[in-house]
N, C-alpha and C positions, 0 to 999 in steps of 0.2 A: 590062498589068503591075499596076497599080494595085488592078484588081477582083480576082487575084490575092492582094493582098495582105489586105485583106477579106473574102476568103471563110472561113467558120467553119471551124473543126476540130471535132472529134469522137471522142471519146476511143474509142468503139465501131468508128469507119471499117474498122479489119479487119475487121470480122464484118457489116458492111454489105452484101447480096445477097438471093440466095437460098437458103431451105431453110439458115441458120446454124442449126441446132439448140442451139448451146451459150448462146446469148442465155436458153433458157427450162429447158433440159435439169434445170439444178439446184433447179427448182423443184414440189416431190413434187405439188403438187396436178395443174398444167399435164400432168406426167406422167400422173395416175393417169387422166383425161380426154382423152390420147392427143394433147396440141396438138402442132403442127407450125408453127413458125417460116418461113411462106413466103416473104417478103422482107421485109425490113429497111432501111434508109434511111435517110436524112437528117430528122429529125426525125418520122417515121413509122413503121408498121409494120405486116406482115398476118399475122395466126395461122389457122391453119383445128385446127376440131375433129373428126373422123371422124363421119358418122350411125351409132349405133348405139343397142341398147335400153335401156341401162345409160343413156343421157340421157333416157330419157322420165321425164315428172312424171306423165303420164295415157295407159299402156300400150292401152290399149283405145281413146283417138283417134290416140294416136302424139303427140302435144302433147308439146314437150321442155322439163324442168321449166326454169323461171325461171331458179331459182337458175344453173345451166348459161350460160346465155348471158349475165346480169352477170358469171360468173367468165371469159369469154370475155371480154368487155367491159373488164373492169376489166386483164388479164393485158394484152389488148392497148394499153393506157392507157397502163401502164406501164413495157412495151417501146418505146410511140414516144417517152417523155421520157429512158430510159438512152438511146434513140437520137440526144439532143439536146444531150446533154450535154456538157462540153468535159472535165470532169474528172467522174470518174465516184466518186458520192455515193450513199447508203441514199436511200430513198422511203419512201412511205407516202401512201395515197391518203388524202385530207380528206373530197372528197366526190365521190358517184358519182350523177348524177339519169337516169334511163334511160325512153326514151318506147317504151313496146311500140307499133309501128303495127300490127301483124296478129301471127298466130301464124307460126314457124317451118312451111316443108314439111316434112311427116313424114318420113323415109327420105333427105335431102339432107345432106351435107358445112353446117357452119358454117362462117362467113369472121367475119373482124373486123379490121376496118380501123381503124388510131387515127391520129390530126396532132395532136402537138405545134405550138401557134399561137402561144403566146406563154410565154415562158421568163422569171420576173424572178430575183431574188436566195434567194428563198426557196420558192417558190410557180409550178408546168408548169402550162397549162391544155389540156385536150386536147377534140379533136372527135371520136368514134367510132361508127362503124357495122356492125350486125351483118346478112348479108346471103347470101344462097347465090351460087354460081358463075353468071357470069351476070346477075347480079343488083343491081350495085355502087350501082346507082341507083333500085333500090327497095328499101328495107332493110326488116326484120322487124324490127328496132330502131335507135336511134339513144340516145347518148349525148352528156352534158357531164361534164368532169371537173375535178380539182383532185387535184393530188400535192405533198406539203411535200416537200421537199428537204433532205437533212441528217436524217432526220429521226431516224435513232440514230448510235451511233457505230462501229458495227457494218461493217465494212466490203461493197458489194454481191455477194451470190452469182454475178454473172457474173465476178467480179474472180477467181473461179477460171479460168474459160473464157480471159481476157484474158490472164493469165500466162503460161498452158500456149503460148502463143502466141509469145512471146518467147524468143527466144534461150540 
């Protein structure tokens, strides 16, 4: 009963699963990139990006530009701390440090894994990995993050998705 009563809440918990789309739906870039909200969770999250040519940076080796996989990175950053959250605030990423270990496979689906690790007052710290299917433990990158909290006044674009939800 106890640990019950310690256990966190979550302001997202409805949309906690699989394939929630409405977590990222409202967000034009995520869309124009084709992401997919695979599951969703308690302080984490996994987006996949579809293979296609529109992602290459270097069409003639098939190499999928950079920028692509930070905005993968970063998207999924930011999905595991609204996933963390008790009361649901604006963000805004502080800092994004990203270690390429190797190149993406040409013609593979993206994945991107993020873990919200540590939540203070002001300030998500997140762990992230970018990775094909298959793959969860050898990634094609890896990230560290930092998201300010609060950080306009602007209430969050999921807070439409969350509504629509209620009664």
């Amino acid at each position: 009963m106890r640990a019950a009563m310690n256990k966190p809440d979550f302001a997202l918990r409805d949309f906690f699963g699989d394939r929630r789309q409405e977590l990222i739906a409202h967000i034009p870039h995520a869309v124009e990139l084709g992401m997919t909200m695979e599951q969703a969770g308690p302080c984490q999250a996994l987006i996949r990006i579809p293979q296609g040519e529109r992602l290459l940076g270097a069409a003639s080796r098939g190499v999928v530009f950079g920028g692509v996989i930070t905005t993968l990175l970063d998207q999924v950053g930011g999905a595991a701390v609204m996933c963390s959250l008790r009361e649901l605030t604006s963000i805004a990423t502080i800092d994004l440090r990203i270690d390429y270990m190797r190149p993406s496979t040409p013609g593979r689906d993206l994945l991107g894994h993020a873990q919200c690790y540590r939540l203070t007052r002001n300030v998500a710290f997140v762990k992230a990995r970018a990775f094909h299917d298959g793959e969860l433990d050898d990634p094609f990158a890896i990230a560290l993050s930092t998201f300010m909290l609060a950080a306009n006044p602007t209430p969050p674009g999921v807070m439409k998705a969350l509504r629509s939800q209620q009664p």
